[in-house]
C-alpha positions, 0 to 999 in steps of 0.5 A: 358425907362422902370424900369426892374425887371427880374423874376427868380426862383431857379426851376420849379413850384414855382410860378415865373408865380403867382408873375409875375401876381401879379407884374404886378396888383400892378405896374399897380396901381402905373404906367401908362404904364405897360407891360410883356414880356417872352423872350424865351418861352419853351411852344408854343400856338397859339393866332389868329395865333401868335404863343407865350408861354403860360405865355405870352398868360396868361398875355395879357388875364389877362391885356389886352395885345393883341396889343404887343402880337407879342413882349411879347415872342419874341423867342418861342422853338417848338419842335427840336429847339435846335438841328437846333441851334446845326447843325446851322439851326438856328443862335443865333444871330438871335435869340438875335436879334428878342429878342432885337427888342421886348424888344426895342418895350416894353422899349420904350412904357412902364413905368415899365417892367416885365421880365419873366424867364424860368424854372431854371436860366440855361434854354435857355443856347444852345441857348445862351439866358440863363436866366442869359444872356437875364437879362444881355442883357436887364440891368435888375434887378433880383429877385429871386422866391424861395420855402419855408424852409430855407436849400433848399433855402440857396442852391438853391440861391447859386447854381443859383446865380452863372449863374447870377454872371457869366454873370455879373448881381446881384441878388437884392433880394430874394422872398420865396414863398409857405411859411407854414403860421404858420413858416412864420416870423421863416422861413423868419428870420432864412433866413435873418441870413443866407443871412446876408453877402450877398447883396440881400434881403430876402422878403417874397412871399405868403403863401402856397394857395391850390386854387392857385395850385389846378386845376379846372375841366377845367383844368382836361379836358385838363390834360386828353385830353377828353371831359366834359360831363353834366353840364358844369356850374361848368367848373372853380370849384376847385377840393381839392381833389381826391378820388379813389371810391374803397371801398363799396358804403356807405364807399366812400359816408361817405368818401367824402370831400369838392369839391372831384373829384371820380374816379369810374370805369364803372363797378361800376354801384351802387357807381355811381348812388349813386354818381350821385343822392346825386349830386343833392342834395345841401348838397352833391352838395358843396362835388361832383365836378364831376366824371372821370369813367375809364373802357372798360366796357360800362356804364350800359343803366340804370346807364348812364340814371341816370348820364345824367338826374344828370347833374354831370360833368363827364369824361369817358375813355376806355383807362386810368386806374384808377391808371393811372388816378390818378396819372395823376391828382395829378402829374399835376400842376395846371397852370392858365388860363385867365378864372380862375376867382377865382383864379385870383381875389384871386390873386390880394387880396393876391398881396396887402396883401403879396408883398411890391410893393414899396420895389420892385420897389426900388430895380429896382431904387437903381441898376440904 
């Protein structure tokens, strides 16, 4: 019988896959046989023809995990899902079941167990496998993923906990994650007062990491659906920023900062030469990451030669915008990826500074 954390978070994108990762590279220091599982997938993909939720993709790329792949999301949602479990298409208890027969599999083979969450703690109740409810069936222990601040979290705690007490299950702790570094201590004891009545315990989660949330130019090329053109070296780069090249040609050249991302219309034909002669010199080279050019107006011949013997990454589009454009980039949130080695390297070394793996796992002991 495997220990069990539950992962679960009072919202979306606040980092409930991060601390999974790192639970699982810190357990795997401690314990022989570690495994994962994502009970109910919301987000489908195909991996050698199973189809699984991305976060449990991640998780066997990331550990190697490819032999239980089939039981690490047992019950994933395509499309129109809820509605047949609505017209009773599809029975929820079949659905417990497929969920139960994983988890017995991974119980069984594990030593220590993460259990992944979905979204809020109320995710997956039409189809009567809440996230409070799935904790309750599996006896598992609940940890609670939260931002940063203290108001917001007091509220989001009580407001979230409530689905699990209802179900029976206590939320052993609390993990504040993207903490501003220079509040860190202030926030995490003015947290603990809050939460002095209350049997859970506050620990603190990672600092705020922009390589952490900010995307690579992998990611940009699967945000926009299109296709990378040049050199395809720098695929796992981190972009910091995203400049919008509408001033003069000189005013966005002396604009530039540190791993920027321009977005330059095609009629723009000097700012891009510019953009793409001052990317092969290696003081402008640590500033460019690469180009996205909007515009219905094709590239000039001239000003598409020099882009292409540049070698600079970039991205054309005759159908987005440039506003569009940007506010599809920085709207994303960056999700990791097996080859997102630097951030993943990152990772683990900000895991052994930040988290007290040991703490965490008594909490799975002492609720035993």
């Amino acid at each position: 019988m495997a220990r069990r954390i539950f992962v679960a978070a009072t919202g979306q994108n606040i980092g409930k896959t991060t601390v999974c990762l790192s639970l699982l590279h810190l357990a795997r220091k401690k314990y022989a046989r570690v495994g994962f599982i994502k009970p109910l997938g919301p987000k489908p993909t195909d991996v050698g023809g199973i189809v699984v939720d991305k976060d449990a993709a991640l998780m066997a790329g990331v550990f190697g995990m490819e032999a239980h792949l089939r039981y690490l999301s047992p019950v994933v949602v395509p499309p129109g899902m809820t509605r047949d479990v609505i017209d009773g298409r599809v029975s929820t208890a079949m659905l417990r079941e497929r969920l139960l027969q994983a988890f017995e599999v991974l119980d069984r083979d594990c030593d220590f167990l993460v259990i992944e969450g979905s979204g809020h703690p109320g995710v997956g109740s039409v189809l009567g496998l809440s996230n409070a409810r799935i904790a309750a069936m599996l006896g598992a222990s609940v940890l609670m993923v939260t931002g940063g601040g203290v108001g917001n979290v007091v509220d989001g705690v009580a407001a979230q906990s409530a689905l699990f007490e209802k179900e029976g299950v206590a939320v052993r702790a609390i993990l504040v994650n993207k903490l501003v570094a220079e509040k860190r201590e202030r926030t995490l004891d003015y947290l603990r007062r809050a939460f002095s009545d209350v049997p859970l315990q506050v620990l603190g989660g990672f600092n705020y990491q922009p390589i952490l949330a900010n995307p690579t130019l992998r990611r940009i090329a699967k945000v926009l659906d299109l296709p990378l053109h040049g050199c395809h070296d720098d695929l796992g780069r981190i972009i910091h920023h995203v400049q919008i090249g509408a001033a003069s040609t000189h005013r966005v050249a002396e604009l530039l900062r540190k791993d920027s991302l321009l977005i330059v219309t095609s009629s723009r034909d000097e700012l891009l030469v510019t953009i793409a002669n001052l990317y092969t010199i290696p003081e402008y080279r640590e500033k460019i990451v690469g180009l996205v050019i909007p515009g219905r107006q094709p590239v000039d011949r001239i000003t598409q030669l020099i882009l292409d013997r540049s070698g600079i990454p970039y991205f054309r589009t005759t159908r987005t915008t440039t506003a569009e454009l940007y506010q599809l980039i920085t709207d994303d949130v960056s999700k990791l990826t097996p080859e997102d080695t630097e951030k993943l390297d990152l990772l683990r070394e900000l895991a052994e500074m930040r988290l007290d793996f040991d703490q965490i796992d008594q909490l799975v002991a002492s609720s035993r």
